[in-house]
N, C-alpha and C positions, 0 to 999 in steps of 0.2 A: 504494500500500500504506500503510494507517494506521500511523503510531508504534505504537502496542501490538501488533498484527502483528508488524512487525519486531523487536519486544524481545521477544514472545514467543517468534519462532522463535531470539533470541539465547540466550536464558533456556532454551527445550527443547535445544538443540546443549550448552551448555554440562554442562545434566542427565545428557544420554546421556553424552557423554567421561567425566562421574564416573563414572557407573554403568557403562562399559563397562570404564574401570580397576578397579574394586572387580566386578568381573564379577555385577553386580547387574543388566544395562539389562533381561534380562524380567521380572523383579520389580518394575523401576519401571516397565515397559510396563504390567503388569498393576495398578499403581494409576493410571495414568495413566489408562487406563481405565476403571476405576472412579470417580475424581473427575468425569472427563469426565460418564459417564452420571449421577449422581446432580444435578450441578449441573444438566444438561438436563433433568431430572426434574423438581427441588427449584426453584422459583422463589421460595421463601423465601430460597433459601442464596444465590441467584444475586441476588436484592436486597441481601442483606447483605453480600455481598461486593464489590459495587458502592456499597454507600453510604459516603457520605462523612459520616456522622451516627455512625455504630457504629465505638466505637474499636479503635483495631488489637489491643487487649489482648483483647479479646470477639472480635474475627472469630478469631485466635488458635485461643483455648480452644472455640471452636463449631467449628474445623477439625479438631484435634485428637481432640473430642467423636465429631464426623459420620464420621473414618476414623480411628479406633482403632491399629490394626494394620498400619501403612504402614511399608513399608522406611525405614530412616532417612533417605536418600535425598532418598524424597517428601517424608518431615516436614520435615526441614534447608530445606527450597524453601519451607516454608510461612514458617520464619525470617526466609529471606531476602528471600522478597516483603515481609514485613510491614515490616522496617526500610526499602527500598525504596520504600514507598507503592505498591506495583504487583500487590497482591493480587487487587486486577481483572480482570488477567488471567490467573487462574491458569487458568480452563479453554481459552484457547485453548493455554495451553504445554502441557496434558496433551493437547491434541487434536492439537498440531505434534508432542509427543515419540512418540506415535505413530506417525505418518506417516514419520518419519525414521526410527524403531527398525526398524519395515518394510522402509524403503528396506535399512538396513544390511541387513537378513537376505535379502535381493532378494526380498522380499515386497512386492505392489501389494496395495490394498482396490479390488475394483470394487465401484460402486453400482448396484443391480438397480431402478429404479422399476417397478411391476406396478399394476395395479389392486385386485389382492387378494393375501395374500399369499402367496408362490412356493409353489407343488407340484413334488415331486419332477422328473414331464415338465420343467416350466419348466427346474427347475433346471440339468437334465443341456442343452438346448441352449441355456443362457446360455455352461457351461462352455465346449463348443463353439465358443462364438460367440469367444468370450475368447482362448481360442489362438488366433484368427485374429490377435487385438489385438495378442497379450503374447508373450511367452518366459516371462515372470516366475512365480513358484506365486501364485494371486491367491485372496484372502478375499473370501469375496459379502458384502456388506451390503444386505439387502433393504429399500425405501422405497416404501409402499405411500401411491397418490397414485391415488384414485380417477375423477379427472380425465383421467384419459389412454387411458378406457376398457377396454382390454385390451393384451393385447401386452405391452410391456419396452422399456421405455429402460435403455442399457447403457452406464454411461462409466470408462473405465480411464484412470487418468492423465490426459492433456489429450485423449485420443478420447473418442468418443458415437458411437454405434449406435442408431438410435430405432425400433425398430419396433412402437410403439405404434399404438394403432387411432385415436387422434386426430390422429396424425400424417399417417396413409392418409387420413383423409377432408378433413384438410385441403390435401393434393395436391393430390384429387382436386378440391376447392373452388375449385383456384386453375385448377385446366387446365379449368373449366368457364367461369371469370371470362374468363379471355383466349379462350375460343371464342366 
Protein backbone atom coordinates (compact mmCIF):
# COMPACT_ATOMS: atom_id res chain seq x y z
CA UNK A 1 0.00 0.00 0.00
CA UNK A 2 1.49 3.44 -1.16
CA UNK A 3 2.05 6.30 1.79
CA UNK A 4 -0.62 8.45 0.23
CA UNK A 5 -3.09 5.56 0.51
CA UNK A 6 -2.60 5.11 3.92
CA UNK A 7 -2.61 8.97 4.82
CA UNK A 8 -5.58 9.02 2.84
CA UNK A 9 -7.42 6.46 4.50
CA UNK A 10 -5.86 8.39 7.84
CA UNK A 11 -7.15 11.67 6.74
CA UNK A 12 -10.94 10.01 5.50
CA UNK A 13 -11.35 8.17 9.28
CA UNK A 14 -10.36 11.11 10.81
CA UNK A 15 -13.17 13.21 8.59
CA UNK A 16 -15.88 10.80 9.21
CA UNK A 17 -15.25 10.84 13.44
CA UNK A 18 -15.79 14.91 12.93
CA UNK A 19 -18.59 14.70 10.80
CA UNK A 20 -20.10 11.91 12.69
CA UNK A 21 -19.64 14.14 16.13
CA UNK A 22 -21.18 17.23 14.44
CA UNK A 23 -23.68 14.73 12.89
CA UNK A 24 -22.67 16.14 9.47
CA UNK A 25 -20.93 12.43 8.00
CA UNK A 26 -23.87 12.41 4.94
CA UNK A 27 -23.37 15.83 4.03
CA UNK A 28 -19.80 15.38 3.85
CA UNK A 29 -20.46 11.95 2.04
CA UNK A 30 -22.24 13.93 -0.40
CA UNK A 31 -19.25 16.25 -1.07
CA UNK A 32 -17.07 13.78 -0.97
CA UNK A 33 -18.70 12.77 -3.80
CA UNK A 34 -18.98 15.34 -5.56
CA UNK A 35 -15.03 16.21 -5.22
CA UNK A 36 -14.41 12.64 -6.13
CA UNK A 37 -16.44 12.95 -9.44
CA UNK A 38 -15.55 16.36 -10.80
CA UNK A 39 -11.64 15.67 -10.05
CA UNK A 40 -12.33 12.22 -12.22
CA UNK A 41 -13.85 14.49 -14.79
CA UNK A 42 -11.61 17.62 -14.47
CA UNK A 43 -8.01 16.75 -15.51
CA UNK A 44 -7.25 20.30 -15.25
CA UNK A 45 -8.02 20.26 -11.55
CA UNK A 46 -6.50 16.94 -11.08
CA UNK A 47 -3.06 18.51 -12.66
CA UNK A 48 -3.34 21.36 -10.45
CA UNK A 49 -3.60 19.79 -7.62
CA UNK A 50 -0.83 17.48 -8.22
CA UNK A 51 1.52 20.10 -9.35
CA UNK A 52 4.20 21.19 -7.46
CA UNK A 53 4.55 24.56 -9.63
CA UNK A 54 0.95 26.19 -8.43
CA UNK A 55 1.09 27.55 -5.07
CA UNK A 56 -0.96 26.30 -2.27
CA UNK A 57 -2.43 29.87 -2.01
CA UNK A 58 -4.03 29.28 -5.95
CA UNK A 59 -5.00 25.40 -5.43
CA UNK A 60 -6.79 27.10 -2.37
CA UNK A 61 -8.86 29.61 -3.88
CA UNK A 62 -9.44 27.21 -7.27
CA UNK A 63 -10.86 24.70 -4.59
CA UNK A 64 -12.83 26.95 -3.00
CA UNK A 65 -13.94 28.48 -6.40
CA UNK A 66 -14.77 24.61 -8.13
CA UNK A 67 -17.04 23.63 -4.63
CA UNK A 68 -18.60 26.77 -3.46
CA UNK A 69 -21.19 25.27 -1.17
CA UNK A 70 -19.28 22.49 0.88
CA UNK A 71 -20.03 21.72 4.49
CA UNK A 72 -17.56 23.30 6.44
CA UNK A 73 -16.29 20.05 7.14
CA UNK A 74 -15.08 19.42 3.56
CA UNK A 75 -13.68 23.01 3.33
CA UNK A 76 -11.79 22.97 6.90
CA UNK A 77 -9.99 19.51 4.88
CA UNK A 78 -9.14 21.79 2.12
CA UNK A 79 -7.09 23.94 5.02
CA UNK A 80 -5.68 21.36 6.35
CA UNK A 81 -4.30 19.53 3.33
CA UNK A 82 -2.86 22.64 2.20
CA UNK A 83 -0.74 23.48 5.31
CA UNK A 84 0.17 19.77 5.18
CA UNK A 85 1.49 19.70 1.48
CA UNK A 86 -0.96 16.67 0.99
CA UNK A 87 -3.41 18.38 -1.27
CA UNK A 88 -2.67 15.58 -3.67
CA UNK A 89 -4.46 13.57 -2.33
CA UNK A 90 -7.56 14.89 -1.69
CA UNK A 91 -9.48 12.63 -4.16
CA UNK A 92 -8.49 9.49 -2.97
CA UNK A 93 -9.69 10.68 0.93
CA UNK A 94 -13.05 11.67 -0.76
CA UNK A 95 -13.20 8.29 -2.45
CA UNK A 96 -11.91 6.39 1.02
CA UNK A 97 -14.42 8.76 3.02
CA UNK A 98 -16.83 7.13 1.14
CA UNK A 99 -16.26 3.70 1.23
CA UNK A 100 -16.11 3.96 5.09
CA UNK A 101 -19.22 6.33 5.52
CA UNK A 102 -20.81 3.08 3.67
CA UNK A 103 -19.37 0.70 5.65
CA UNK A 104 -20.76 2.80 8.99
CA UNK A 105 -24.32 2.68 7.43
CA UNK A 106 -23.63 -1.27 6.55
CA UNK A 107 -23.93 -0.04 3.14
CA UNK A 108 -21.57 -2.09 0.35
CA UNK A 109 -21.08 -0.27 -3.41
CA UNK A 110 -21.11 -3.22 -5.92
CA UNK A 111 -19.48 -2.78 -9.38
CA UNK A 112 -21.77 -3.97 -12.39
CA UNK A 113 -19.06 -4.09 -15.43
CA UNK A 114 -21.67 -4.79 -18.70
CA UNK A 115 -20.86 -4.18 -22.10
CA UNK A 116 -23.44 -1.55 -22.48
CA UNK A 117 -25.18 0.09 -20.01
CA UNK A 118 -27.55 -1.89 -17.48
CA UNK A 119 -31.21 -2.36 -18.45
CA UNK A 120 -33.69 -2.80 -16.08
CA UNK A 121 -33.62 -7.13 -16.83
CA UNK A 122 -29.87 -6.66 -16.01
CA UNK A 123 -30.47 -4.92 -13.23
CA UNK A 124 -33.07 -6.94 -11.20
CA UNK A 125 -30.62 -10.38 -11.71
CA UNK A 126 -27.52 -8.48 -10.76
CA UNK A 127 -29.63 -7.62 -7.41
CA UNK A 128 -30.32 -11.38 -7.31
CA UNK A 129 -27.00 -12.26 -7.92
CA UNK A 130 -25.83 -9.90 -4.92
CA UNK A 131 -27.99 -11.40 -2.04
CA UNK A 132 -26.33 -14.58 -2.92
CA UNK A 133 -22.81 -12.30 -2.20
CA UNK A 134 -24.15 -9.96 0.70
CA UNK A 135 -26.49 -9.41 3.61
CA UNK A 136 -25.46 -5.89 3.22
CA UNK A 137 -28.27 -3.17 1.36
CA UNK A 138 -25.72 -2.70 -1.64
CA UNK A 139 -25.46 0.47 -4.36
CA UNK A 140 -24.90 -0.68 -8.09
CA UNK A 141 -22.24 1.21 -9.69
CA UNK A 142 -22.44 0.59 -13.25
CA UNK A 143 -18.95 0.37 -15.50
CA UNK A 144 -19.48 -0.08 -18.83
CA UNK A 145 -16.38 -1.95 -20.51
CA UNK A 146 -17.05 -2.82 -23.99
CA UNK A 147 -14.53 -5.55 -23.87
CA UNK A 148 -16.08 -8.05 -22.15
CA UNK A 149 -18.69 -8.49 -24.77
CA UNK A 150 -21.88 -9.15 -22.80
CA UNK A 151 -22.90 -10.46 -19.71
CA UNK A 152 -21.67 -8.72 -16.18
CA UNK A 153 -18.93 -8.80 -14.13
CA UNK A 154 -20.05 -8.44 -10.49
CA UNK A 155 -17.77 -7.60 -7.55
CA UNK A 156 -18.87 -6.92 -3.96
CA UNK A 157 -16.37 -6.26 -1.53
CA UNK A 158 -13.27 -8.76 -2.04
CA UNK A 159 -15.95 -11.22 -4.35
CA UNK A 160 -16.37 -11.38 -8.34
CA UNK A 161 -18.81 -13.08 -10.05
CA UNK A 162 -17.80 -12.80 -13.94
CA UNK A 163 -20.22 -13.92 -16.11
CA UNK A 164 -19.27 -12.08 -18.88
CA UNK A 165 -19.33 -13.42 -22.46
CA UNK A 166 -15.57 -13.05 -22.66
CA UNK A 167 -15.01 -14.90 -19.90
CA UNK A 168 -17.37 -18.01 -21.47
CA UNK A 169 -15.20 -18.10 -24.44
CA UNK A 170 -12.29 -17.81 -22.84
CA UNK A 171 -13.07 -21.20 -20.87
CA UNK A 172 -14.05 -22.54 -23.58
CA UNK A 173 -10.58 -21.57 -25.34
CA UNK A 174 -8.75 -23.13 -22.63
CA UNK A 175 -10.70 -26.78 -22.58
CA UNK A 176 -10.02 -26.64 -26.40
CA UNK A 177 -6.08 -25.85 -25.79
CA UNK A 178 -5.76 -28.85 -23.36
CA UNK A 179 -7.94 -31.38 -25.71
Amino acid sequence: MAAGTRAAIRYAKAVLSLANDQNSAEAVNNDMKLMANTIAESTDLNEMLNSSIVKSDTKKAALLAVFPNLNTISSGLFDLLISNKRVNILNDIALKYSVLFDESQGKEVAQVTTAIPMTEDLEMKVLAKVKELTSKAVELENIVDESILGGFILRVGDKQYNASVSNKLNKLKREFTLN
